[in-house]
N, C-alpha and C positions, 0 to 999 in steps of 0.2 A: 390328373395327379391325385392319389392317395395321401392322406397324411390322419391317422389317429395317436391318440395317446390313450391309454387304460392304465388300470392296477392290477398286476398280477401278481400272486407269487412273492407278494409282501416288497413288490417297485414300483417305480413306473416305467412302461414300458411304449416306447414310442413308434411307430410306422411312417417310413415316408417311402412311395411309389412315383417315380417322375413318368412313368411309362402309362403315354394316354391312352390303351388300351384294355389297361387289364384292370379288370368289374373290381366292384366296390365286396364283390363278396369271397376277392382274394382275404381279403381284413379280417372278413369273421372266419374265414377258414383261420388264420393265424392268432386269432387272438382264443377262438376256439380250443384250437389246440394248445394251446399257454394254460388253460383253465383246464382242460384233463390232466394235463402233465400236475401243475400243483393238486389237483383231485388225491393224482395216483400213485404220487412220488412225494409226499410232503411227508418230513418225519414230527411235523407239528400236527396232522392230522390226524385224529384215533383210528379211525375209519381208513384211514390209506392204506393203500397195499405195501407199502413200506413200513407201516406201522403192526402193520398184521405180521408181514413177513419174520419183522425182528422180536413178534412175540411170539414165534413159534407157530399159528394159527393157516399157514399154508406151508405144502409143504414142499413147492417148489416155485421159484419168482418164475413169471411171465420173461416171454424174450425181451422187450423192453429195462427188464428188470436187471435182469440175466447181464444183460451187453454193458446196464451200467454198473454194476457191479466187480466185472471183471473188468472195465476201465479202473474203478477205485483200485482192485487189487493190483494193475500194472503200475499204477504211479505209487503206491504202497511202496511194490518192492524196487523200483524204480531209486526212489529216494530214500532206501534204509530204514523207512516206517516213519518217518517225518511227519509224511500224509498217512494218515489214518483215520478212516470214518467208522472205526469198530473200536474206539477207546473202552477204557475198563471203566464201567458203574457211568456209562450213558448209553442212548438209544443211539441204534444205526440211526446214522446224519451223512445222505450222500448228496445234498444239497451242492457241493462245488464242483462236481462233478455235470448233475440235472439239468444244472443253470445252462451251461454253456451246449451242451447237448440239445436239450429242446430247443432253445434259441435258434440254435444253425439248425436242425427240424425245420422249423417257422423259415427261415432263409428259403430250404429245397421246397419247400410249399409253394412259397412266392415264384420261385423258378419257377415249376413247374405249371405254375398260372399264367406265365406269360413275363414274369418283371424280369427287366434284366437291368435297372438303374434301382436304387433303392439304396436303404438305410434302417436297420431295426437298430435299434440302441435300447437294450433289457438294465435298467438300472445302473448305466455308464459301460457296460458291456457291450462292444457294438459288431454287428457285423454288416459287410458294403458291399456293393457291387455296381459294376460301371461305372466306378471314377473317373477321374480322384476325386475323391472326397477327403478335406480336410475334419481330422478326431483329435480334439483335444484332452487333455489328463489334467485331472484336477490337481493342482499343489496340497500337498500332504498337510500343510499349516495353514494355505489360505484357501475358503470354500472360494470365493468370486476370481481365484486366479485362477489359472493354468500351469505347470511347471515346464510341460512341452505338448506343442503341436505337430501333430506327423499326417502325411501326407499317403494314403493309400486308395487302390482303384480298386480289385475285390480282394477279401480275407477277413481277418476279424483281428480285434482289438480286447484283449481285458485286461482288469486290474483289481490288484488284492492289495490291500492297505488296511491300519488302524485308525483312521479318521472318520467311518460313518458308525463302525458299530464295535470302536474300540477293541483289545484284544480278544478276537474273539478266532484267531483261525490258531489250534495249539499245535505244537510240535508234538507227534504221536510217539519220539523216542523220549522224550521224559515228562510228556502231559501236561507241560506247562506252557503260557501264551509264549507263541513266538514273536518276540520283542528289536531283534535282530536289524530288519527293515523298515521303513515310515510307508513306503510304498512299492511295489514292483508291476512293473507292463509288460505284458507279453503281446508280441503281432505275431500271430500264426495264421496259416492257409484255411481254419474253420476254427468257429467258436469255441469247439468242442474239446480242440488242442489246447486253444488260448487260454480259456479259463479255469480247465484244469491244471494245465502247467504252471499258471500265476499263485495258483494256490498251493499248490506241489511246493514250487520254489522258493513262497513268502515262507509256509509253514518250516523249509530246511534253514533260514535264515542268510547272513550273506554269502553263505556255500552254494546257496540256492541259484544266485545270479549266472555264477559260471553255470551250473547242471542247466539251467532253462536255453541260456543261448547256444549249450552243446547240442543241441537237440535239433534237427534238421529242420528248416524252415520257419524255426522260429528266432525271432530278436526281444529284444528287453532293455527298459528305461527302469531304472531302480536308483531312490532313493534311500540313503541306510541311516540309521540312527542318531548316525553324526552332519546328517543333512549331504553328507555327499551325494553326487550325481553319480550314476555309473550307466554304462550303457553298450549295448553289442555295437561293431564298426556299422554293420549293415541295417540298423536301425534309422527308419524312413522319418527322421524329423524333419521339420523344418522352420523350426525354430523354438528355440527353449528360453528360461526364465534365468541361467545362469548371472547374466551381465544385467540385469534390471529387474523390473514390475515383473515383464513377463506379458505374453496375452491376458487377453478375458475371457471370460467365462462364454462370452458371443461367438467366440470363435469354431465352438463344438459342431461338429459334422454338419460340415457345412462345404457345398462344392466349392473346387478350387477354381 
């Protein structure tokens, strides 16, 4: 069994391998490729090609680049311009887009190495395979609780909220934080979906909820302003914090 934790990418970013098979240098291929990605794609980096790109200095993105960018432009127009990583008087920031893309990346790695039980969790953002694995969501007001734990065998989990790093995801139709939600979860069939969507969704506020669960294969756990719970039918919980305390924080991706 594999199990590391590192920092990448400004998280921490966890590995667990249950499959006695596959070498210990599945890890550094994935943590590997975690550390190009922020290299290549950080809009905090001078030197990145993201950074280069949006000052004019190349003058076509690589296919990496390419793919994610026309991802940002579908949920752009997708959501009415809610999401938008080309606001007026700041740098391209495709950061919630990267995330969830490299992540599931690091997933097809691990595939492809042989794992077929696993667990990466990028910063609360998780994706699984050969469940179930039980993923829990942090409560929007308390760090040491849970607000709901859900029950998944492969796919991914994310969630956008103002509790780590405050208003900071804006609504691109009038550039100011979007204040609407406390938190929103998305389960989709790849990271790629999920964490883009949760940020699509949070950034359109509680319009967002409906638009994210319309969207084929995916569900959503949202909490709105007014503390209410809201959630799609087909959202895999298995138990929430409505009627008490709630789980703990022990509960996090952890087999069922």
């Amino acid at each position: 069994m594999l199990h590391r934790v590192e920092h990448v990418m400004g998280f921490p970013v966890s590995l667990r391998v249950d499959d006695e098979t596959v070498p210990e240098s599945a890890a550094d291929t994935v943590f590997g490729w975690l550390r190009e990605v922020d290299a290549r794609f950080s809009p905090f980096k001078e030197d990145s090609e993201v950074s280069r790109y949006d000052r004019g200095e190349l003058s076509e993105p690589s296919a990496d680049l390419a793919g994610i960018l026309d991802l940002c432009e579908h949920y752009r127009k997708a959501t009415g311009g809610a999401f938008d990583v080309r606001l007026p008087g700041r740098r391209l920031d495709p950061c919630a887009v990267v995330k969830g893309w490299s992540v599931q990346r690091a997933a097809e790695l691990l595939g492809a190495a042989g794992a077929t039980r696993f667990v990466l969790n990028a910063g609360g953002d998780v994706v699984v395979s050969g469940g179930p694995w039980r993923v829990g969501v942090r409560h929007p007001d308390h760090a040491d609780q849970l607000c709901t734990v859900l029950s998944l065998t492969d796919g991914a989990v994310a969630t956008s909220a103002r509790y780590e790093r405050g208003d900071h995801i804006l609504d691109g139709r009038t550039g100011r934080p979007a204040t609407g939600l406390l938190s929103l979860t998305v389960v989709a069939p790849t990271l790629t979906e999920a964490d883009s969507v949760a940020t699509a969704a949070f950034a359109m506020g509680p319009e967002g909820i409906d638009w994210a669960a319309s969207l084929e294969g995916c569900e959503v756990f949202a909490v709105d302003a007014e503390r209410r719970v809201l959630r799609s039918p087909g959202f895999p919980a298995v138990r929430d914090a409505r009627s008490g305390a709630g789980p703990t924080a022990d509960d996090v991706t952890q087999p069922v």
